[in-house]
DOSEKOL-307354 format. One record per atom (N, C-alpha, C): x negated, y negated, z; residue in three letters. Coordinates in steps of 0.001 Angstrom, whole numbers, plus 500000, padded with zeros to 6 digits. Each point is the difference from the previous one (the first is absolute). Layout:
BEGIN
XYZala
...
This chain:
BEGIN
040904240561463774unk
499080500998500517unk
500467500484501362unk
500103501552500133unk
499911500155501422unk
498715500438500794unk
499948499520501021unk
498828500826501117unk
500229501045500605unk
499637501387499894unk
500212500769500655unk
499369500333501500unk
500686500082501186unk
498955499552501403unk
500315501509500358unk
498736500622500267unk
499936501484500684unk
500827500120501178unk
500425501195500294unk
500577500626501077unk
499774499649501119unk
498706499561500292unk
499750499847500960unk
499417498820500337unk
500086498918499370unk
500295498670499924unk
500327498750501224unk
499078499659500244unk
500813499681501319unk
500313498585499647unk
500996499083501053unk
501058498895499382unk
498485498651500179unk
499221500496500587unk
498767498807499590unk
499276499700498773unk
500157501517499528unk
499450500220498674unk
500640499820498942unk
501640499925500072unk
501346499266499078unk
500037499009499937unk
500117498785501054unk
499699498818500335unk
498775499423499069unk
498285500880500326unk
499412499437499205unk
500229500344498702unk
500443500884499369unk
499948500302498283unk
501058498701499925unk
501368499437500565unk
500698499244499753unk
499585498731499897unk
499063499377500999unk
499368499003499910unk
498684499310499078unk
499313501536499782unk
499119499629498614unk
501095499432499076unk
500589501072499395unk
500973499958498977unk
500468498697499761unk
500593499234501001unk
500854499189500205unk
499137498789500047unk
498378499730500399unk
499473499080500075unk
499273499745498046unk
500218501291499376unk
499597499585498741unk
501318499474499001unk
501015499816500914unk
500906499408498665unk
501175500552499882unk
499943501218500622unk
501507500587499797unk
500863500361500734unk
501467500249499868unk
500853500851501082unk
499801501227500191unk
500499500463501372unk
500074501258500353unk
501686500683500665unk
499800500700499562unk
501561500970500700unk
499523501541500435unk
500253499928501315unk
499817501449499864unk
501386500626500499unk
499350501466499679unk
501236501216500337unk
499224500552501098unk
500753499977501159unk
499853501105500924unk
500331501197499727unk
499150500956499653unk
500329501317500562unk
500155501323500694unk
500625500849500162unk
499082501025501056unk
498951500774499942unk
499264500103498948unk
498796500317500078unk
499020498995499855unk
500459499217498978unk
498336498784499432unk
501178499335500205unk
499336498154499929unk
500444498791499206unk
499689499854498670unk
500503499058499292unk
499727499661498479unk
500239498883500280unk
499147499150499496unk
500031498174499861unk
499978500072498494unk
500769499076499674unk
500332499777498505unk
499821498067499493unk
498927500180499580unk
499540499058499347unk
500559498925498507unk
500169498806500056unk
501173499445499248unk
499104498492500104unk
500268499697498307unk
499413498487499956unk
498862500315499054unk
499323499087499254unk
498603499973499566unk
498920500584500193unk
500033501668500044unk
498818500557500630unk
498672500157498728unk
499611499548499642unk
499070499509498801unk
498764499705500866unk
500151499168501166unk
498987500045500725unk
499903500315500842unk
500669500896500719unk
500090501246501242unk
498886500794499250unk
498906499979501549unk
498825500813499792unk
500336501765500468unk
500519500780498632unk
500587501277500673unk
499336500777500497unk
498548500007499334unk
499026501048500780unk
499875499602501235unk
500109498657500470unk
499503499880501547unk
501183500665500349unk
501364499718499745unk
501242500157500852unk
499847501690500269unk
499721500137498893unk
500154502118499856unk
498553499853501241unk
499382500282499804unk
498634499987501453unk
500450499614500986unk
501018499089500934unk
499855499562501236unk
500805501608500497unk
499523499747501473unk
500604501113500854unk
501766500421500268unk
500047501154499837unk
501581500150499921unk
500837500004498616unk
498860499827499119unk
501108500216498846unk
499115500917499462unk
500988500750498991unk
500060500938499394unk
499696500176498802unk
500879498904499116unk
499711499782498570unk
501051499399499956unk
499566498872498398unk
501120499148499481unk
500256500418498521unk
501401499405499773unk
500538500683498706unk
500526498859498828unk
500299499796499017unk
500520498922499237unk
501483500799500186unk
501150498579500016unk
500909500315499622unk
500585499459498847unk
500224501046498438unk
500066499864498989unk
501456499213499554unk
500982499921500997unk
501381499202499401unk
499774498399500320unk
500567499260499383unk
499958498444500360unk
500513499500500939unk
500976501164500718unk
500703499549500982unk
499002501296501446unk
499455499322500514unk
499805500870500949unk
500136500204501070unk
500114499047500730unk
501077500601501284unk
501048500583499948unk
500995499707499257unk
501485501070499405unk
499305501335499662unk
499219500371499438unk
499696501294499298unk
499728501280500411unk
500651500549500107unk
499414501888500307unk
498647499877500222unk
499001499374499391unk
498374500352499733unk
499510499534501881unk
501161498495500331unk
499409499704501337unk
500462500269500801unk
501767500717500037unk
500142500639500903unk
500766501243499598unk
499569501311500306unk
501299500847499569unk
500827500345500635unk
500128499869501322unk
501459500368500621unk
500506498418499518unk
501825500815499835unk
500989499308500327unk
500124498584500900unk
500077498659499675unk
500425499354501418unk
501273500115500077unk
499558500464501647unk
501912499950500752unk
500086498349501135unk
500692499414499930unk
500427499232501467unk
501450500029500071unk
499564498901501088unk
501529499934500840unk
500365498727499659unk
501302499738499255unk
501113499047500127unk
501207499665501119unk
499569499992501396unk
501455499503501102unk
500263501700500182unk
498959500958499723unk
500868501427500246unk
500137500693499097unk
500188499142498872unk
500293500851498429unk
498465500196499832unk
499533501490499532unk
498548500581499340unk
500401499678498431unk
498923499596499492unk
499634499785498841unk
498882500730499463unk
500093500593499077unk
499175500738499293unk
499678501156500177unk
500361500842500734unk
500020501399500733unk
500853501060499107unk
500354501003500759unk
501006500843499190unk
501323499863500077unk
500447498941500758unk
501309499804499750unk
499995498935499256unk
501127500163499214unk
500744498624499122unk
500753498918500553unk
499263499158499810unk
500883498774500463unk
501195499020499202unk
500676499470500033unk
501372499754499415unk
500057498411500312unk
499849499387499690unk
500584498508499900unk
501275499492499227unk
501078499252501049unk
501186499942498806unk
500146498617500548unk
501285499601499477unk
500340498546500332unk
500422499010499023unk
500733499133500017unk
500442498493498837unk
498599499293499518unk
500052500105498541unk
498797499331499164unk
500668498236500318unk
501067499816501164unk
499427498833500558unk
501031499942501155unk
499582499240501234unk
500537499561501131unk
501304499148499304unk
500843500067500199unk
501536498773499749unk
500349499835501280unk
500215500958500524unk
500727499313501425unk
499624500475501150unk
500292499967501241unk
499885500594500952unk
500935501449500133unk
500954499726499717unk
501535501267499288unk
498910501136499804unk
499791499171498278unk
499606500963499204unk
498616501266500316unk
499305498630500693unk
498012500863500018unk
500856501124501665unk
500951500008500379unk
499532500447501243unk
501226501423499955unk
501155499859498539unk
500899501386500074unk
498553500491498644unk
499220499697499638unk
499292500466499011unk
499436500927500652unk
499087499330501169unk
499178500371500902unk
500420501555500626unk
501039499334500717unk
500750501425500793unk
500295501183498930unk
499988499857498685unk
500668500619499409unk
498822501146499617unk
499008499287499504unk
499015500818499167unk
499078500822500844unk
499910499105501744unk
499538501218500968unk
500850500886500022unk
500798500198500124unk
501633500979500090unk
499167500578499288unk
499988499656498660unk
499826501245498977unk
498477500498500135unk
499204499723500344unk
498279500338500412unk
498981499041499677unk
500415498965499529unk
498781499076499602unk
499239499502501216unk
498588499819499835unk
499387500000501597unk
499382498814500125unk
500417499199498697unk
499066498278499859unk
501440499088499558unk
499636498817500091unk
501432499137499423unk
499445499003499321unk
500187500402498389unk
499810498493499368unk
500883499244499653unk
499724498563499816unk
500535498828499515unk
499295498840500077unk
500458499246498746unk
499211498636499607unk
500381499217500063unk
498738499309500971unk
500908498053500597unk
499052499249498939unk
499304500146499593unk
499666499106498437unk
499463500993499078unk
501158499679498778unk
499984500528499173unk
499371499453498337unk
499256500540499580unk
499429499552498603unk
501063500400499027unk
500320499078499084unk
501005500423498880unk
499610499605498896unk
500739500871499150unk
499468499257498381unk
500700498306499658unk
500983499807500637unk
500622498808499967unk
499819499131501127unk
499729498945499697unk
499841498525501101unk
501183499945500476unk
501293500648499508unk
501197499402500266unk
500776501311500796unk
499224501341500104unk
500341500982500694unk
499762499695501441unk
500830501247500998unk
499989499431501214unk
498636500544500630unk
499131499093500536unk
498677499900500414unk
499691500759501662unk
500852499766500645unk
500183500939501143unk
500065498830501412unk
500547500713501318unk
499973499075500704unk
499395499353501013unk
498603500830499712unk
498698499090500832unk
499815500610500837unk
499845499139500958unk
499343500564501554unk
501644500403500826unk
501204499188500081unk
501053500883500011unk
500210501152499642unk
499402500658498628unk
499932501371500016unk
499307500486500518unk
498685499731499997unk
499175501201501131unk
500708499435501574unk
500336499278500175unk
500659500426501791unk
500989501016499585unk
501286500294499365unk
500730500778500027unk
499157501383499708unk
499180500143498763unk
499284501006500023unk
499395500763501549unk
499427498593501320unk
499777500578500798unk
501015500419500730unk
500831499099499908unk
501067500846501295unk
500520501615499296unk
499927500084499158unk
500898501690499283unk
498850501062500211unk
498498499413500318unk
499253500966500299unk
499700499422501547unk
500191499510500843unk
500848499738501513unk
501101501582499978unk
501149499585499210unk
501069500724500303unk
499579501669499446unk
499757500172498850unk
500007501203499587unk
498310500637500160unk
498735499502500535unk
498982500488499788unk
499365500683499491unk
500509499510498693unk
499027499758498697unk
499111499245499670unk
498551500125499452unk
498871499126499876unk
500855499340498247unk
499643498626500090unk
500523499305499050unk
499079499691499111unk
500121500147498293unk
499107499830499222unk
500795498481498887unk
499053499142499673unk
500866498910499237unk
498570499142499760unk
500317499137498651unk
499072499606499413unk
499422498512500362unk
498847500088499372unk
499408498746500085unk
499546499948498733unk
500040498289499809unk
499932499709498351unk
498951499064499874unk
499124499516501680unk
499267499041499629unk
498719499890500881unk
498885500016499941unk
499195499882500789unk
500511499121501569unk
500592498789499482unk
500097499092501508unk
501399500580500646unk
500529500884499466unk
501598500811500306unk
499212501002500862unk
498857500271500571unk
499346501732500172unk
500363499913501574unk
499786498978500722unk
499933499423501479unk
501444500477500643unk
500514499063498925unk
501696500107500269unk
500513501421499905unk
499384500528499133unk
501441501319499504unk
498823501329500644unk
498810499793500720unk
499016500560500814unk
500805500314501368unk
500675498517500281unk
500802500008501331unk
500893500866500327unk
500902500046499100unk
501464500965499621unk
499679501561499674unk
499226500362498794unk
499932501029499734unk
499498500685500610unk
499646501709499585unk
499334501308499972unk
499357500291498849unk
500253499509499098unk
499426500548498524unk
499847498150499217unk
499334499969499324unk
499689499052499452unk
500089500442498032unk
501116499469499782unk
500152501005498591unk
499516498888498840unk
499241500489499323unk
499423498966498665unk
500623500428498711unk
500793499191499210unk
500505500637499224unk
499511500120498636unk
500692500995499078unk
499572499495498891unk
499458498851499424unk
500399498603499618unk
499738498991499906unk
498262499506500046unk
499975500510501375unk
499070499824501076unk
499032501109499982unk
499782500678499278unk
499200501036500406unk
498520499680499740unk
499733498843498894unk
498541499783499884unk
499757498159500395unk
501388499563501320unk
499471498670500572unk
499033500196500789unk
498721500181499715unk
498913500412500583unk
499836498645501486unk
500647499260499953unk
499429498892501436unk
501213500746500884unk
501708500575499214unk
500570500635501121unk
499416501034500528unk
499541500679498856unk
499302501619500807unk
498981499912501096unk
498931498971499959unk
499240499416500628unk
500542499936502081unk
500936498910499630unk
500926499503501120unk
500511501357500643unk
500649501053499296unk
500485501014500251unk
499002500962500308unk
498913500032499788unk
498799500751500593unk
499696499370501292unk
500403499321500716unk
499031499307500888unk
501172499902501083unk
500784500814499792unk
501071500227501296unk
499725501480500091unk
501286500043501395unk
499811501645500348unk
501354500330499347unk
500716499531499507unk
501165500423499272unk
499860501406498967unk
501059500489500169unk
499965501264498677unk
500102499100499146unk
499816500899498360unk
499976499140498542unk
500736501042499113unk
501007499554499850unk
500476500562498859unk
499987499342498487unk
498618500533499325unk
500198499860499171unk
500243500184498531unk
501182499159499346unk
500512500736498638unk
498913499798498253unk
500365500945499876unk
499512499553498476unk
500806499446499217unk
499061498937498754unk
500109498932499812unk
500749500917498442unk
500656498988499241unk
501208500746499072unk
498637500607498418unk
499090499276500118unk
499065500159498834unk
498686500329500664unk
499816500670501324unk
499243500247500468unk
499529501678499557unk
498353500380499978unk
499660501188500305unk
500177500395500818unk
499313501353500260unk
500032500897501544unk
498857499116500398unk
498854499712499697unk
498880499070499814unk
500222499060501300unk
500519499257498975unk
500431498435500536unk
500617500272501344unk
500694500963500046unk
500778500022501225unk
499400500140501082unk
499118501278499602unk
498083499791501279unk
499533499364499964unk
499719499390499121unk
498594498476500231unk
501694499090500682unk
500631499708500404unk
500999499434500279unk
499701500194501668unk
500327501456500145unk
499868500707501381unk
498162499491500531unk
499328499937499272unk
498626499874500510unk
499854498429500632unk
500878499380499033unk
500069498439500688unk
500333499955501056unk
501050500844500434unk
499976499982501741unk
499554500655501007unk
499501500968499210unk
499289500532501335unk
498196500040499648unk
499680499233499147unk
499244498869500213unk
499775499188501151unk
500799499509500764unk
500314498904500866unk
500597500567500901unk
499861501360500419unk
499734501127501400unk
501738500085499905unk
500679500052498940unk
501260500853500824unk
500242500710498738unk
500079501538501142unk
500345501320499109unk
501064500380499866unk
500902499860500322unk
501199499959500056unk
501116500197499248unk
499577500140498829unk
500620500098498648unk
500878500767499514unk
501153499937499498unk
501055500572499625unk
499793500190498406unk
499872500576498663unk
500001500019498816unk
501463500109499386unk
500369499011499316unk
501287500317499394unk
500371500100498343unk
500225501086499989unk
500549499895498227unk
501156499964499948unk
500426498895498817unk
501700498724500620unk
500026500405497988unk
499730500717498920unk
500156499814498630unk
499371499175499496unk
499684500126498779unk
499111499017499189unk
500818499509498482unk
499753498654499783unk
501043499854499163unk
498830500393498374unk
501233501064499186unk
499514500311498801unk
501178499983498847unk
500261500425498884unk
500604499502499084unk
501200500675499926unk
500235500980501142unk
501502500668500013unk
500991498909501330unk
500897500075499269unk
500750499127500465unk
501625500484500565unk
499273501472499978unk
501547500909500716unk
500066499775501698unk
499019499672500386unk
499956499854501975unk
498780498248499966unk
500501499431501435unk
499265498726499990unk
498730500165499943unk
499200500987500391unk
498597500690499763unk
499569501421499441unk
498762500447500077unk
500056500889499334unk
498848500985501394unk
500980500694500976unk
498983500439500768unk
499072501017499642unk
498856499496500728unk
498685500977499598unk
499662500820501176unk
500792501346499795unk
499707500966500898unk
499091500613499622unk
498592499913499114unk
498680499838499837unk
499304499735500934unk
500572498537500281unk
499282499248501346unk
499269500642501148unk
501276501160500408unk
500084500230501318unk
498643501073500516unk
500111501471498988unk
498945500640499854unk
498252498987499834unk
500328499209499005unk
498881499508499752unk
499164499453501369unk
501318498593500308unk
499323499895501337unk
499731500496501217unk
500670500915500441unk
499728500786501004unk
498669501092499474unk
499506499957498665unk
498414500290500165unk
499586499238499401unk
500211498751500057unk
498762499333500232unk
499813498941501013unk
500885499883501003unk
499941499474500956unk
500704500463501265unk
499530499624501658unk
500399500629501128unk
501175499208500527unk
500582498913499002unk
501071499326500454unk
500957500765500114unk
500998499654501077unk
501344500597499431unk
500890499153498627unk
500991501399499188unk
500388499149498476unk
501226500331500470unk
501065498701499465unk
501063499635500380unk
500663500364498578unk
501496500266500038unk
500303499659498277unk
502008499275500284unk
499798498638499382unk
501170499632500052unk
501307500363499199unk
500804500530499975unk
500903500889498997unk
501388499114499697unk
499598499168500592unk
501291498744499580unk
499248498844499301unk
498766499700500169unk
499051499026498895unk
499880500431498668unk
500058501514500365unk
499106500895498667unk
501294500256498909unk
501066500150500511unk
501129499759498887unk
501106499357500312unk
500487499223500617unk
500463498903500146unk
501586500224499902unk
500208500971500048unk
501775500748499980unk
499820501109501279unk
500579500021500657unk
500477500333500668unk
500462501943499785unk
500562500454498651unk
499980500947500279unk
498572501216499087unk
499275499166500193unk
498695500721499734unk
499260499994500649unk
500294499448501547unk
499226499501500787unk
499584501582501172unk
500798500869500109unk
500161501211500596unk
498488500645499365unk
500212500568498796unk
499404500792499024unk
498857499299500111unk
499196498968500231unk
499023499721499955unk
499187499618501487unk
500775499903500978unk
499776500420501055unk
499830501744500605unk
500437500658499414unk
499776501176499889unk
498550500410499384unk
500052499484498660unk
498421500219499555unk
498794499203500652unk
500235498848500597unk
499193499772500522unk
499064500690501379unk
501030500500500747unk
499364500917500670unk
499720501424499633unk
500212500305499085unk
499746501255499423unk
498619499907499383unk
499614498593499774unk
498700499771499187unk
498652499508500996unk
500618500075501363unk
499628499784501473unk
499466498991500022unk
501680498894500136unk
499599498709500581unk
500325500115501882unk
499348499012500054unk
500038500105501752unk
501524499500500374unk
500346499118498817unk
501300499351501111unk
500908499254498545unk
501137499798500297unk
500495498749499395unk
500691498579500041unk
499835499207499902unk
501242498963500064unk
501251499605499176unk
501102500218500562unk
501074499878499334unk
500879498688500383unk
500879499703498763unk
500855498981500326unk
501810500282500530unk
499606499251500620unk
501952500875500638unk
500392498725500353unk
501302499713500099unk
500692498664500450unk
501680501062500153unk
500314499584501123unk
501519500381500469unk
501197499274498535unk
499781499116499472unk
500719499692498746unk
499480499457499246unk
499399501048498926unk
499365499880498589unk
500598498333499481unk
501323500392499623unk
500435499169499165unk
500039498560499921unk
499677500020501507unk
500310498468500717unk
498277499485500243unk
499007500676498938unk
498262499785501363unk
499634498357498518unk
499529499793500695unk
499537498555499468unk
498766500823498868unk
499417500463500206unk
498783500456499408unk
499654501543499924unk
500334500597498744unk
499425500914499709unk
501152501368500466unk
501107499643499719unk
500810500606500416unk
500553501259498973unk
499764499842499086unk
500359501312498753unk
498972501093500757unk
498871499754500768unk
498862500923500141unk
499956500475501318unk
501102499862500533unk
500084500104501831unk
501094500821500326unk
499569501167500713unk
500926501044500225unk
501029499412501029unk
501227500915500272unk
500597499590501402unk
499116501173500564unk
500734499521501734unk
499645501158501314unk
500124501268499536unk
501106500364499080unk
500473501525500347unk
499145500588498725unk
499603499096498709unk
498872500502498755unk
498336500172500502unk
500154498885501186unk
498383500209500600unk
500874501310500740unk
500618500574500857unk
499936501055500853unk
499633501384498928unk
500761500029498985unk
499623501046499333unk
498418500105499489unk
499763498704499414unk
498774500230499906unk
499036500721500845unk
499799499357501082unk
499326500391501362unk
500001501648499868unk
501129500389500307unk
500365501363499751unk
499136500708498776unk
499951499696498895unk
499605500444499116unk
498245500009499836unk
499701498819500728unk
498495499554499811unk
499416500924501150unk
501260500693501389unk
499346500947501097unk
499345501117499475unk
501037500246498929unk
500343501489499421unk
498791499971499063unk
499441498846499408unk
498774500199498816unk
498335499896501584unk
500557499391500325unk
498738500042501150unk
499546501314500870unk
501500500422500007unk
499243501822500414unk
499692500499499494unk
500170499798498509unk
499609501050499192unk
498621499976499627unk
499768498611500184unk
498214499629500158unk
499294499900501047unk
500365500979500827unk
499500500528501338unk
499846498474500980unk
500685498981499271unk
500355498788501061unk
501119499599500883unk
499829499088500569unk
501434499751500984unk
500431498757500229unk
501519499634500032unk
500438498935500246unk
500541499622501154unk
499304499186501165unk
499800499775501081unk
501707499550500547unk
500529500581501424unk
501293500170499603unk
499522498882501824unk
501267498877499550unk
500134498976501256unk
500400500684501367unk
């Protein structure tokens, strides 16, 4: 449910609609805005007395909100959220670009990666110091040694660093190091991580899950900002279905869909979503054409040599063209790619 608080509303009269609210049982979030506030109501309201709430002074009127996910939803907020990552805007009209090794190996490696993919325009740097694999016997990543190197390359190159966490009691640790807090596939419905990950000020990048809805992926997003952080990144990474020509099957469906039906920004990964490398262009292209806010890509200075996930990882000079190509689809959608 939201509360609608009149124009002229004063912050004694917000306070109290928040505190009824809140003394019968439920959460509150509100949106500041420049004309009214909206407090948005969340939890068991079955016994929220609404006629009193609609009667106290300063509000306006209250509304049901009809999706299951409602804090994510257009219905509770309709502008866009934009913030700030270290400098990088998120969610605005420019596109944002994340590149980087789908894992830390060395100090060498994370830091000519690094230099390389700012060169070419990327304005975030990923890489993974623990990594989830389909095999127990694949390489797992190198811990908290990787996020220090992760920090020093965004030390050296000042880039905000995005890299995963795989575990609720991992959130502290990889909280320390990062800029982005990335949940991955795997992970998209560990509801005690999302939890943990709501309850920092960290960005959230998070991916959809391989058999996941558009659905799931909001009630996913609601788990954390549930637990007051808005912060949210939306990512469509492919969904696995019965064609077996690319490692996924991306759903550039997704992107339209969610961007109306939610004020998150939507991410789309183009090296998850087909898993080769030279299809990886062409679908980075459509993704912003279908107006995603941003993407993350995989790049490693030598494919051939990457421990993990290396058929799907451009070099420097395949991410540079890209970049190039993804400028050229962003003007044409009256957007822009933020130049270092």
């Amino acid at each position: 449910m939201m509360i609608i608080m009149k124009t002229e509303a004063t912050e004694n009269e917000l306070n109290d609609v928040i505190s009824s609210a809140e003394a019968q049982g439920v959460r509150t979030h509100v949106i500041y805005g420049a004309e009214r506030n909206v407090v948005g109501v969340v939890g068991d309201i079955r016994g929220l007395d609404r006629e009193a709430i609609a009667m106290m002074p300063g509000v306006d009127h209250t509304m049901p909100i009809s999706r299951p996910y409602k804090l994510a939803s257009r219905e509770f907020q309709k502008d866009n959220t934009v913030f700030n990552v270290n400098g990088v805007k998120v969610g605005s009209d420019e596109i944002l670009i994340i590149a980087g090794p789908c894992s830390v190996e060395s100090r060498a490696q994370l830091l000519e990666a690094a230099y390389a993919v700012k060169e070419a325009g990327a304005h975030a740097l990923r890489g993974g110091a623990f990594k989830p694999r389909s095999s127990p016997y694949a390489f797992q990543g190198m811990g908290e040694a990787g996020l220090e190197l992760l920090a020093e390359a965004r030390e050296l190159t000042g880039m905000p660093i995005v890299t995963e966490v795989m575990a609720p009691d991992q959130v502290e640790l990889v909280a320390k190091y990062a800029d982005v807090l990335q949940i991955g596939a795997r992970n998209m419905q560990n509801f005690n991580l999302l939890h943990a990950v709501g309850k920092t000020d960290k960005a959230v990048l998070l991916k959809r899950g391989m058999a996941a809805t558009a659905e799931d992926l909001l009630m996913a997003a609601e788990y954390v900002i549930s637990n007051g952080n808005r912060r949210i990144m939306l990512c469509e990474r492919g969904i696995r279905t019965f064609e077996t020509a690319t490692r996924n099957t991306t759903d550039i469906n997704a992107i339209p869909v969610l961007k109306a039906q939610t004020h998150l920004p939507v991410f789309l990964d183009p090296s998850h979503s087909t898993g080769k490398t030279e299809y990886v262009t062409a679908i980075a292209r459509a993704a912003i054409a279908a107006g995603a806010d941003g993407l993350i890509v995989e790049v490693h200075p030598h494919p051939e040599q990457a421990v993990s996930d290396g058929a799907q990882s451009y070099k420097p000079e395949q991410f540079a063209d890209m970049v190039k190509q993804v400028h050229a689809i962003a003007e044409a959608m009256g957007r822009k790619v933020p130049q270092h």
